[in-house]
N, C-alpha and C positions, 0 to 999 in steps of 0.2 A: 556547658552550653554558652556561646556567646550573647547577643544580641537576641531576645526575645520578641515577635510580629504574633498579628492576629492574623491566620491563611484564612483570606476572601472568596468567595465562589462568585460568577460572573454577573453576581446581581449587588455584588459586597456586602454580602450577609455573612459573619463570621463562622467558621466551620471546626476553628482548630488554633493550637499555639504550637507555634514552630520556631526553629531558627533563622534569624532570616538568611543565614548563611547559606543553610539548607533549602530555603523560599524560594534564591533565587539559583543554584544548582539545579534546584527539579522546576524551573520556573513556576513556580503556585504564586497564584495570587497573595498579594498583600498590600498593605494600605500604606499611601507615604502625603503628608501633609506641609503645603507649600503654602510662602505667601508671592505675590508678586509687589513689590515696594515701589510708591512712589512719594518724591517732595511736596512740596508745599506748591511747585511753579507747575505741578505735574508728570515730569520727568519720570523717568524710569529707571529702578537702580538695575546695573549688570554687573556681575562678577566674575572673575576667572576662576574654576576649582584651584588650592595647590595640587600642587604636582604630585605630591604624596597623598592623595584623596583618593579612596578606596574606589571609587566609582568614576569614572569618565575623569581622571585628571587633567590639569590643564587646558578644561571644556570652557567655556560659557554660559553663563544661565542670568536669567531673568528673574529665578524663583529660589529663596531662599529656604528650606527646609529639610525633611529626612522623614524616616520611618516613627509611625505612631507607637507610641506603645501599648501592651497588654490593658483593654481598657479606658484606653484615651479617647478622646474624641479625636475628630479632623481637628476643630477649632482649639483645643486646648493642646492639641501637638502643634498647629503653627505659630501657635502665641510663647510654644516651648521654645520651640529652634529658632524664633525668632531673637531670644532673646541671648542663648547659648550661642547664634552664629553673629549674631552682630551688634549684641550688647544692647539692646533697645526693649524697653515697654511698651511698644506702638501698639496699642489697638487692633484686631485683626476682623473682617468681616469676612464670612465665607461667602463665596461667589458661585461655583459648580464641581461637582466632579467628572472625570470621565476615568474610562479605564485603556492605558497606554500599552502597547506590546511591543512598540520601537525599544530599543536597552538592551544591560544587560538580561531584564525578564519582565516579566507582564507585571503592571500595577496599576492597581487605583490612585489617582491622584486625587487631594484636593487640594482646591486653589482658595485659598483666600486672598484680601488686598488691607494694604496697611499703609495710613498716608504716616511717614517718619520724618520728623519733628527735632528730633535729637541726632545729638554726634553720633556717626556710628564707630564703633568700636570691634573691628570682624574681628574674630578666628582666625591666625596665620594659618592654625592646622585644617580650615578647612575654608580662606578664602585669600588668595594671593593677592590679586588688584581685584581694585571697585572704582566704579566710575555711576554718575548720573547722567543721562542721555534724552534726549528730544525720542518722538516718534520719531523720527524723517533720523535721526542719526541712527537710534536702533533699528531700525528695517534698512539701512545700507549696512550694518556689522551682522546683522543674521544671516545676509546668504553671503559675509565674506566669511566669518569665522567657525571655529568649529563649536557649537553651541550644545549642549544636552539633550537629547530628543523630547523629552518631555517638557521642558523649558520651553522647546520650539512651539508643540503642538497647544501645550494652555496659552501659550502670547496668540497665536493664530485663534483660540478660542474666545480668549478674553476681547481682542484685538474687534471681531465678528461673531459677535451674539449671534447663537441663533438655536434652532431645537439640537443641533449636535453640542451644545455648551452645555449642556445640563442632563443629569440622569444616568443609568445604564445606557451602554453600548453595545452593539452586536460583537461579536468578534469578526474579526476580518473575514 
């Protein structure tokens, strides 16, 4: 077995351990824990997947993270991959989940926010370029570039509180 997830049912109450190999083949739900980073002036960090990144390569994103593990929290997976993808102990607050079916398969996100303080140190194998960005720069690179669906939809959430930021979601 590769990569071990907790399979989510559409209220992200846990059902099952599966692969997530296998998760996103039969698309089941499963749990992936993100943070959204910003500086100290407010900025917002953006990165490019590599190329070699199993998922959306060479995409875009605003949110640094990946799949929970067996038993993890949200907050204790984004304080994980936070520090795995970009070498940092930044603090993480959780903010909202919702649940995404844009991808390659349906997931729950959560989003938390981490003001980072320190040098980051990415991942080649899982982050090519990084840059810091204004609002007004990031909302002209989202509708140029090609960015990660779910990156898209928590910035648009984060971006505009409101009752679709938080909680279970209908399905479409």
């Amino acid at each position: 077995m590769g990569e071990l997830v907790e399979r989510v049912d559409d209220l992200d109450r846990v059902v099952g351990v599966v692969d997530r190999g296998e998760a996103v083949r039969r698309g089941w739900l499963h749990r992936i824990a993100t943070t959204i980073c910003r500086d100290e002036a407010g900025r917002f960090l953006v990165s490019r997947r590599s190329d070699a990144h199993s998922r959306f390569p060479g995409h875009y994103d605003v949110l640094v993270g990946g799949a929970t593990d067996v038993g993890e929290s949200y907050e204790e997976a984004a304080a994980r991959e936070l520090a795995e993808e970009l070498g940092v102990g930044a603090p993480v607050r959780f903010l909202f989940t919702f649940m995404c079916r844009r991808g390659i398969s349906p997931i729950w996100v959560g989003v938390h926010e981490a003001v980072v303080t320190e040098p980051l140190s990415p991942d080649p194998s899982e982050i090519a370029w990084w840059s810091w960005m204004t609002e007004t720069e990031l909302a002209k690179a989202i509708d140029r570039w090609p960015f990660v669906p779910a990156g898209q939809e928590a910035l648009r959430r984060y971006r505009y509180p409101g009752p679709h930021a938080a909680g279970p979601q209908p399905p479409p």
